[in-house]
C-alpha positions as CSV (number, residue, x, y, z in Angstrom):
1,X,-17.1,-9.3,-36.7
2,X,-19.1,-9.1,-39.7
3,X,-17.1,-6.1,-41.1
4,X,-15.1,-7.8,-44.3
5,X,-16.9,-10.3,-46.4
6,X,-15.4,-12.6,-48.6
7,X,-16.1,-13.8,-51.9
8,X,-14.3,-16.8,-53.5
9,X,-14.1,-17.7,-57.6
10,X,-12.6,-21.0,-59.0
11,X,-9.5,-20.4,-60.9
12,X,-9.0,-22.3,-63.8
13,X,-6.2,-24.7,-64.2
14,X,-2.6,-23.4,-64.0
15,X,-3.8,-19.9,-63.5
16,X,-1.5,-17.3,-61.7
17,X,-1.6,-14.0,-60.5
18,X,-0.6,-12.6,-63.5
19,X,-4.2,-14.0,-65.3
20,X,-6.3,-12.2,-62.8
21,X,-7.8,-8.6,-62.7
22,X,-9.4,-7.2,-59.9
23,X,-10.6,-3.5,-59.2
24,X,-12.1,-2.5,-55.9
25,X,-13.9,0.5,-55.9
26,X,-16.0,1.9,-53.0
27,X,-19.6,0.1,-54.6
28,X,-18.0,-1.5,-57.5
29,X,-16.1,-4.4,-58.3
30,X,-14.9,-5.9,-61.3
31,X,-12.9,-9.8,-62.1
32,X,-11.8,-10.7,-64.6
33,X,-9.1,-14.1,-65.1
34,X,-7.7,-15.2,-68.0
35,X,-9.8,-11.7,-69.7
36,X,-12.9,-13.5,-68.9
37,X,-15.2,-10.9,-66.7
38,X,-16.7,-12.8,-63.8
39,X,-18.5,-10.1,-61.8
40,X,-18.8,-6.3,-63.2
41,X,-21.5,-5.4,-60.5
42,X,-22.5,-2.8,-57.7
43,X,-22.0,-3.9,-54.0
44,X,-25.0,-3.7,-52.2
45,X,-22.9,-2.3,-49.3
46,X,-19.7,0.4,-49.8
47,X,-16.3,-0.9,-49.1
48,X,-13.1,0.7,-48.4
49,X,-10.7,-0.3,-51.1
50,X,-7.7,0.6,-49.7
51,X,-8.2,-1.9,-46.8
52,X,-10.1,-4.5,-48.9
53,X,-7.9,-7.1,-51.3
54,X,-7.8,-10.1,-53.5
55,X,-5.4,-13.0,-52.8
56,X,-5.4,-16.6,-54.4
57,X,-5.4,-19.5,-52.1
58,X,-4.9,-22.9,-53.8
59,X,-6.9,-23.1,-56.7
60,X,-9.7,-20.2,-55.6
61,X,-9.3,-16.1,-56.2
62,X,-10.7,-14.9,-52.8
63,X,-11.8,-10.9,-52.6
64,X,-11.5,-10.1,-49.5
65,X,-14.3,-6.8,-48.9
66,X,-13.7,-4.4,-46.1
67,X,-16.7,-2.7,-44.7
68,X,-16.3,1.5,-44.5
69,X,-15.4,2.1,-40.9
70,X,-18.6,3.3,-39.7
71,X,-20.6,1.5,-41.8
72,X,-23.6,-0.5,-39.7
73,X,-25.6,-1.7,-42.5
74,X,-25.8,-5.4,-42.5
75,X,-24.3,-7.1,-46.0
76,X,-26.6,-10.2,-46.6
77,X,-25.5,-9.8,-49.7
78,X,-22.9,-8.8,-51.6
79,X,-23.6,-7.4,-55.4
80,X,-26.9,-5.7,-55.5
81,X,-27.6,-8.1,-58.4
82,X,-27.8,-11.2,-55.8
83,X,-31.4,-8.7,-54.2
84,X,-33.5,-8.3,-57.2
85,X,-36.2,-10.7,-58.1
């Protein structure tokens, strides 16, 4: 528990997988669908990418961010943008 967050987008109508980017990095993540960036920002807590993934369900593009194993900072947050005042 509390090791993967999620983080859901809307999709625009008739969207498919083809439409969307996504690049995990270990503090970075970038979307982009239909060429239009949505998030370019820092995580506030490092991810593995290899374990962490995007998948569309219905009409929303979910990320789906893995903790890195050993990590026991909490993420009450998840882009480092979403903490500054």
């Amino acid at each position: 528990p509390g090791d993967e967050v999620e983080v859901e987008f809307d999709m625009p109508e008739g969207c498919k997988a083809r439409d969307v980017e996504v690049k995990i990095r270990n503090s970075h993540v970038l979307v982009k669908i239909n060429g239009r960036t949505l998030v370019n920002d820092e995580l506030l807590n490092r991810c593995d990418p290899d374990v962490s993934r995007w998948e569309i369900r219905g009409t929303r593009l979910v990320l789906v961010l893995q903790k890195e194993a050993g990590s026991t900072i909490p993420w009450p947050n998840v882009f480092v943008k979403d903490c500054k005042t």
